[in-house]
PDB file as gemmi writes it, atoms N, CA and C in Angstrom:
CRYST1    1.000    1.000    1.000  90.00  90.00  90.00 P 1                      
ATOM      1  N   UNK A   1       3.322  -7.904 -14.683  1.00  0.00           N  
ATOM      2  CA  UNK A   1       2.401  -6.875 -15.141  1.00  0.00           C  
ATOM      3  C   UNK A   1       1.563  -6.356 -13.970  1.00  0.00           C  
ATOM      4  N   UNK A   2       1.227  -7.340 -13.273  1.00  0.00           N  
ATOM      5  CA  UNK A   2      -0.054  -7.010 -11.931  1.00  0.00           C  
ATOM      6  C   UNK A   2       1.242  -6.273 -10.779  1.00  0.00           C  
ATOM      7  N   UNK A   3       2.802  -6.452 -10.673  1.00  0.00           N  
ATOM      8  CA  UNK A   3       3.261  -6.233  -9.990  1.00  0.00           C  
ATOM      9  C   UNK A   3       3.449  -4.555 -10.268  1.00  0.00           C  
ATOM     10  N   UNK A   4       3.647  -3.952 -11.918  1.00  0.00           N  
ATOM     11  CA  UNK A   4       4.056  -2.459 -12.104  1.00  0.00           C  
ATOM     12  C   UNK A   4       2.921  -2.267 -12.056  1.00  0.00           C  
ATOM     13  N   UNK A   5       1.807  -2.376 -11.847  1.00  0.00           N  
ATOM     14  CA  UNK A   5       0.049  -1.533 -11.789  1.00  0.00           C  
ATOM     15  C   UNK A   5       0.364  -1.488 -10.486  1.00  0.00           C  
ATOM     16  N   UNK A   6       0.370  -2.493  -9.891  1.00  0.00           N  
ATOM     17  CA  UNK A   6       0.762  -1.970  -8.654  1.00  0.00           C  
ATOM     18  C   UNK A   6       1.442  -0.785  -7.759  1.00  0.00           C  
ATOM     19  N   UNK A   7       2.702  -0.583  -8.127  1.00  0.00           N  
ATOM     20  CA  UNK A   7       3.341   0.154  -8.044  1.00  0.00           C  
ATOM     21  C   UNK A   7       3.292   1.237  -8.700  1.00  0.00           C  
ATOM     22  N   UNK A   8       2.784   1.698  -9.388  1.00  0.00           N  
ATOM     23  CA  UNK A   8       2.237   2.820  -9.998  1.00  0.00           C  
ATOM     24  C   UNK A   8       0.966   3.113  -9.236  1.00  0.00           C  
ATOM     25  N   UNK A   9       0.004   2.298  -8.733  1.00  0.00           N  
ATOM     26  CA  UNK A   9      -1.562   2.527  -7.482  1.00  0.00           C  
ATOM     27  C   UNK A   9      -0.947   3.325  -6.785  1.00  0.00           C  
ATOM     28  N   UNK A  10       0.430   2.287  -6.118  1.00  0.00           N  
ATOM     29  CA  UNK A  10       1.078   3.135  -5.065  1.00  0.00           C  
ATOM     30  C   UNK A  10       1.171   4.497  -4.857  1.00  0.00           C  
ATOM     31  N   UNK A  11       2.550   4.646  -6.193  1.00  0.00           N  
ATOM     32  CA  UNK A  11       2.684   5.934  -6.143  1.00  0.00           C  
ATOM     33  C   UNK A  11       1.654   7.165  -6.422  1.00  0.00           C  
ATOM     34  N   UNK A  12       0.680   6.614  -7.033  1.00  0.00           N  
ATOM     35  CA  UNK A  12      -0.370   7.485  -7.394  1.00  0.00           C  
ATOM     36  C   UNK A  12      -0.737   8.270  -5.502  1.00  0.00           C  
ATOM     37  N   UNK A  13      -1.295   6.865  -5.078  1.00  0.00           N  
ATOM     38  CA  UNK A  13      -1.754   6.942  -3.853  1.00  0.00           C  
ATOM     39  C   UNK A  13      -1.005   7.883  -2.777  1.00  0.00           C  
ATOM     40  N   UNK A  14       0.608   7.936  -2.800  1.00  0.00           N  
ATOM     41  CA  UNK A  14       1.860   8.625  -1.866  1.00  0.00           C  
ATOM     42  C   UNK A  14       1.480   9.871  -2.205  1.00  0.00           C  
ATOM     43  N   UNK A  15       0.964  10.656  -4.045  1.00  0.00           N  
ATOM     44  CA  UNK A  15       1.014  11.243  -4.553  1.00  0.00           C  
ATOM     45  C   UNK A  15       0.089  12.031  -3.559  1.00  0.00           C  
ATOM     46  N   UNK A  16      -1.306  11.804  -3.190  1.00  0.00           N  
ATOM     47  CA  UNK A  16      -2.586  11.811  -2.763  1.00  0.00           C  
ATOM     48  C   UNK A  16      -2.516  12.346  -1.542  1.00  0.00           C  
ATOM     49  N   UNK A  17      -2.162  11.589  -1.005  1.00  0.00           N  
ATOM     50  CA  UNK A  17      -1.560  11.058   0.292  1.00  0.00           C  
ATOM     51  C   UNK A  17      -0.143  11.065   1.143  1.00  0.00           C  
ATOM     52  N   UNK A  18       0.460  12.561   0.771  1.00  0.00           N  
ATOM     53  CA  UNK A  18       1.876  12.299   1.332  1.00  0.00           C  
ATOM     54  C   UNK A  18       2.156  12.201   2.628  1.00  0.00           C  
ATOM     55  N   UNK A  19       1.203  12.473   3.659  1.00  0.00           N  
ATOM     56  CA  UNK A  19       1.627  13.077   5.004  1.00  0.00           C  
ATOM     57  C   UNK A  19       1.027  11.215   5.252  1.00  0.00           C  
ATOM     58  N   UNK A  20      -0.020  10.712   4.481  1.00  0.00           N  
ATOM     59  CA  UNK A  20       0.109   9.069   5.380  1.00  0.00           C  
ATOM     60  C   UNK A  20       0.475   8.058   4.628  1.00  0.00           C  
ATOM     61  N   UNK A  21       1.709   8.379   4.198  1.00  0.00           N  
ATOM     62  CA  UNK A  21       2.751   7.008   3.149  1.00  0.00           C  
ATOM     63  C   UNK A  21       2.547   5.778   4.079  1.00  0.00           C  
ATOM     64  N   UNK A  22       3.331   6.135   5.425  1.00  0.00           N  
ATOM     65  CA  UNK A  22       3.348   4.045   5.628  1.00  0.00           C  
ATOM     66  C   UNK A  22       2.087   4.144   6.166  1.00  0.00           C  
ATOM     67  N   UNK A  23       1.454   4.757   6.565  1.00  0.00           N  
ATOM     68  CA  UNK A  23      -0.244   3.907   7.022  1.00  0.00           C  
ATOM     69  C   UNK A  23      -0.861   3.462   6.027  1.00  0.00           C  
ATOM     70  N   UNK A  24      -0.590   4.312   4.657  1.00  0.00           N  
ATOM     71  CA  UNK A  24      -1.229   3.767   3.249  1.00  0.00           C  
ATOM     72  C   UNK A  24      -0.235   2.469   2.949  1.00  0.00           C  
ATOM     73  N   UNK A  25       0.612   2.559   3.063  1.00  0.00           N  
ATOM     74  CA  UNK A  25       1.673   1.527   2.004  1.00  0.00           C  
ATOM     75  C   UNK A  25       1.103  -0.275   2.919  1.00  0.00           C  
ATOM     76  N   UNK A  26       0.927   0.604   4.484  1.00  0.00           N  
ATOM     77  CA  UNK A  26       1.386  -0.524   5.393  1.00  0.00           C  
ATOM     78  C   UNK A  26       0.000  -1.586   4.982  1.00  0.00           C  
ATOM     79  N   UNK A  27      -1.294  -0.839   5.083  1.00  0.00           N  
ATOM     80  CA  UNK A  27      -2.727  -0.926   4.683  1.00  0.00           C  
ATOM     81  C   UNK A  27      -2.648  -2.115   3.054  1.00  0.00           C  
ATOM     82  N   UNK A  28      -1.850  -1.322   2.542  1.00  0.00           N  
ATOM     83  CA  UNK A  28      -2.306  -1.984   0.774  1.00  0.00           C  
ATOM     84  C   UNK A  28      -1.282  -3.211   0.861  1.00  0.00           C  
ATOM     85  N   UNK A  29      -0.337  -3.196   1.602  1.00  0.00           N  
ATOM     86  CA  UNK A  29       0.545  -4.351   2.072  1.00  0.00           C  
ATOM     87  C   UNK A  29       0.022  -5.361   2.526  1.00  0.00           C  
ATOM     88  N   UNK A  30      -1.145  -5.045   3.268  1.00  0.00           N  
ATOM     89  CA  UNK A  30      -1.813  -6.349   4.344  1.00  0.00           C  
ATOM     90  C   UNK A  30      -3.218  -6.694   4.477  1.00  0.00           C  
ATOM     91  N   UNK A  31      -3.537  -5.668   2.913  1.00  0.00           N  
ATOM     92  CA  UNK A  31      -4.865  -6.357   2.071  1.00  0.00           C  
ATOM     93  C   UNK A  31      -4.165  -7.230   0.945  1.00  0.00           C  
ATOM     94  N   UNK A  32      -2.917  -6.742   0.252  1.00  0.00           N  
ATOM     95  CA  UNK A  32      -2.398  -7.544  -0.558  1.00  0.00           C  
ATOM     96  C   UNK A  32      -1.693  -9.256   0.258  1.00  0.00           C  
ATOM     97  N   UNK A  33      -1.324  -8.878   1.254  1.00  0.00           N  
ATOM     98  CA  UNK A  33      -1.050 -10.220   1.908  1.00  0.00           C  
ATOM     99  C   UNK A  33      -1.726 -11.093   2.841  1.00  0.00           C  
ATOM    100  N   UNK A  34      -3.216 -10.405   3.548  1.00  0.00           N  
ATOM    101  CA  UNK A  34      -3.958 -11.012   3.931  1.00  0.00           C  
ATOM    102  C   UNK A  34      -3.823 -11.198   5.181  1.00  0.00           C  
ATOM    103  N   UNK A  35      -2.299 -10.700   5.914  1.00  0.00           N  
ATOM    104  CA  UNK A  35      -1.971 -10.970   7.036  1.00  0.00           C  
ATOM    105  C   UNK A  35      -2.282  -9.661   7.635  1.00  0.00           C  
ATOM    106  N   UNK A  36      -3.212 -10.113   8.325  1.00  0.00           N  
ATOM    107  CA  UNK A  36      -3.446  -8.816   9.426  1.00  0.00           C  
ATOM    108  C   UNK A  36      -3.130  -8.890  10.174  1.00  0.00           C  
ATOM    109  N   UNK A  37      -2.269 -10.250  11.293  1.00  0.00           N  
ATOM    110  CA  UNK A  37      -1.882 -10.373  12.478  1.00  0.00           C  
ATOM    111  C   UNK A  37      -0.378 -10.403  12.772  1.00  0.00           C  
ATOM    112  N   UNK A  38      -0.022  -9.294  11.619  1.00  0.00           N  
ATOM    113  CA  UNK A  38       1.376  -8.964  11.448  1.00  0.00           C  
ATOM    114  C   UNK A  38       1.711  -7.622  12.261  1.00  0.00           C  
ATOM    115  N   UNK A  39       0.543  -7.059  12.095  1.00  0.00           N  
ATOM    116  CA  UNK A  39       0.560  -5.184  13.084  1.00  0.00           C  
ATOM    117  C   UNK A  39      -0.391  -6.044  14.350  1.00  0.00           C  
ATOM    118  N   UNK A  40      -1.381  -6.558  14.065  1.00  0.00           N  
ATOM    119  CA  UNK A  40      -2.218  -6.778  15.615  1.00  0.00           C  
ATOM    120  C   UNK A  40      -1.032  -7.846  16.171  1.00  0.00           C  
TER     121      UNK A  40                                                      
END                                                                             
């Protein structure tokens, strides 16, 4: 259930936001995983 809200934030967000998909996707990816020392 927490996984399709999700994915629906998303797309809302791409919706919003088309010209910065992976800076958004990459962002909600690595508040959702906590790993920030995956891009640094």
């Amino acid at each position: 259930m927490g996984l399709m809200a999700s994915c629906v934030f998303v797309f809302y967000i791409l919706e919003f936001f088309d010209e910065d998909i992976t800076a958004i996707l990459h962002a909600l990816f690595t508040l959702r995983t906590g790993s920030r020392n995956y891009y640094a």
